[in-house]
C-alpha positions as CSV (number, residue, x, y, z in Angstrom):
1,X,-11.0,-9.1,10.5
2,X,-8.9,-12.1,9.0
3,X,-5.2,-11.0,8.3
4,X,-3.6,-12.6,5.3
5,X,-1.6,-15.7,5.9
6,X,0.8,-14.9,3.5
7,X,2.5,-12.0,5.7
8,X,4.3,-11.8,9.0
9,X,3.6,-9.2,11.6
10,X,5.6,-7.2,14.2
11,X,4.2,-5.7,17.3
12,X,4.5,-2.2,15.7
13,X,1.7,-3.3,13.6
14,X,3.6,-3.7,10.6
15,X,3.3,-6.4,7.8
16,X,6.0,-7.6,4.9
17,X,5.0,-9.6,2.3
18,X,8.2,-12.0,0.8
19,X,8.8,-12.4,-2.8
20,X,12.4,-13.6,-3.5
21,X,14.5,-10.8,-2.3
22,X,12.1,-8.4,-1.8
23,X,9.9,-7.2,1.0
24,X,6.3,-5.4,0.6
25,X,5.9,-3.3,3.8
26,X,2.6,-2.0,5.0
27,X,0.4,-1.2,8.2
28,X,-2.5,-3.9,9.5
29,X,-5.7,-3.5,9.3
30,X,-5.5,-2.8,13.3
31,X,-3.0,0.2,13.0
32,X,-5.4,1.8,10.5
33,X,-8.5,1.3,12.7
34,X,-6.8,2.5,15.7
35,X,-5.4,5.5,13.7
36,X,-9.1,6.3,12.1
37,X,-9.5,8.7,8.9
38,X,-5.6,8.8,7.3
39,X,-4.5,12.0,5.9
40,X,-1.0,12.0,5.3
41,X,1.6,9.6,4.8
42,X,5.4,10.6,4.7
43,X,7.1,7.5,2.9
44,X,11.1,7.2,2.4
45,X,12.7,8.2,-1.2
46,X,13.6,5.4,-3.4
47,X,17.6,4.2,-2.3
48,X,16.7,5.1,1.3
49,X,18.3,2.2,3.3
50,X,15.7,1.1,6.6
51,X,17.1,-1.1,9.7
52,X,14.6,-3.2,11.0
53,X,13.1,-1.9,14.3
54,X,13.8,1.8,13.1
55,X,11.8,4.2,11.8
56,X,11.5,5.1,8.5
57,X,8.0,7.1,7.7
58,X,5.1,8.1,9.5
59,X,1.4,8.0,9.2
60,X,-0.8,11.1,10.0
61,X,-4.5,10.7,11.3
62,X,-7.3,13.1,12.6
63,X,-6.4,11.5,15.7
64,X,-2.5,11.3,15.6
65,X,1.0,11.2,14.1
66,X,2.2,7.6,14.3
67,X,5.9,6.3,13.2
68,X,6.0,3.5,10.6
69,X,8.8,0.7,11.9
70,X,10.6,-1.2,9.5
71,X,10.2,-5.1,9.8
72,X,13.0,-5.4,7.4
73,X,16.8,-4.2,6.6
74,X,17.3,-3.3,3.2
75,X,16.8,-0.3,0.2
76,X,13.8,1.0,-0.5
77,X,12.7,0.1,-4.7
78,X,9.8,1.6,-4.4
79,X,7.1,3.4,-2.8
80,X,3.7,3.4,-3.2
81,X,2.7,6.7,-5.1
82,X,-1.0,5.8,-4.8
83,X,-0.8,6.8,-0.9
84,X,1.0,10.5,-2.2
85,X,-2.4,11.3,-3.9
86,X,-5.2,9.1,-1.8
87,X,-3.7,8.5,2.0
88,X,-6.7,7.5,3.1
89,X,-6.6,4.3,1.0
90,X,-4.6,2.8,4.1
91,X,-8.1,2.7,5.7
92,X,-9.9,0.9,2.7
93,X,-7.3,-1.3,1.4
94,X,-4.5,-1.8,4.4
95,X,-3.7,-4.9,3.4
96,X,-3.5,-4.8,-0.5
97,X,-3.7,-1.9,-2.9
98,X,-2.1,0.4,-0.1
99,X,1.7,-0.9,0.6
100,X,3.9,1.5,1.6
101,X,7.0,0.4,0.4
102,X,9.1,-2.7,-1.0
103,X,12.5,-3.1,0.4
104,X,15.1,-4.8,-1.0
105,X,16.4,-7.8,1.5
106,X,19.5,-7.3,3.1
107,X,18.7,-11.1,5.2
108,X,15.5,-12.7,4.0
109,X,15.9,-14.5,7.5
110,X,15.2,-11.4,9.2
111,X,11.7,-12.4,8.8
112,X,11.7,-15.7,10.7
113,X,11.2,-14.1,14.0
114,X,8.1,-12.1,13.4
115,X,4.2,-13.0,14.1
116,X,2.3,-15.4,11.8
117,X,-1.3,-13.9,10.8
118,X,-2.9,-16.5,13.9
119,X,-0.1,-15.2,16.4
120,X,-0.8,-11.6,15.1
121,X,-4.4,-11.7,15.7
122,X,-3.6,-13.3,18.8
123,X,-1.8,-10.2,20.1
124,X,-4.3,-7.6,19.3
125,X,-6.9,-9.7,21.0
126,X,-9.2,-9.8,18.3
């Protein structure tokens, strides 16, 4: 698996995505693999403010219940109401179509100090 250069990772096996002042939060390709067949996803409501390093959702496996850690401080805009109906598109489309939310940026800086895609993969060992 290649992970998108365009997004920077946290050891909780989160990714954001930055687009001005706005984050697109989601889970790597290795967090849905490790979780296997998703079920469930419990996402914040729109206004909900996340602190980075806190959670803010989970995600719900056969296997497991897993947290979801925010890379980010901010509000929540949106959230993706694709995952409401179809959770298990975190296992087809981690990456992409299946974000979980996007925050608006209380400090886009917040983002400097978390993995590139190379030191990502790196960490994970793959």
């Amino acid at each position: 698996m290649t992970y998108p250069d365009n997004l920077r990772y946290t050891k909780e096996h989160e990714w954001v995505a930055v687009d001005g002042d706005t984050g697109t939060v989601g889970i790597t390709f290795h967090a849905q693999k490790e979780l296997g067949d998703i079920v469930y996803v419990d996402l914040p409501k729109v206004g909900s403010a996340v602190e980075v390093g806190k959670t803010f959702g989970s995600v719900e496996s056969v296997k497991a219940v897993s947290d979801i850690y925010s890379p980010v401080t901010g509000e929540v805009v949106e959230a993706n109401s694709l995952l409401a109906e179809s959770p298990e598109k975190l296992n087809e489309d981690p990456h992409g179509a299946a974000w979980l939310v996007k925050i608006k940026l209380t400090n886009v800086g917040e983002t400097a100090g978390l993995m590139s895609a190379g030191d990502y993969t790196a960490y994970i060992g793959e």
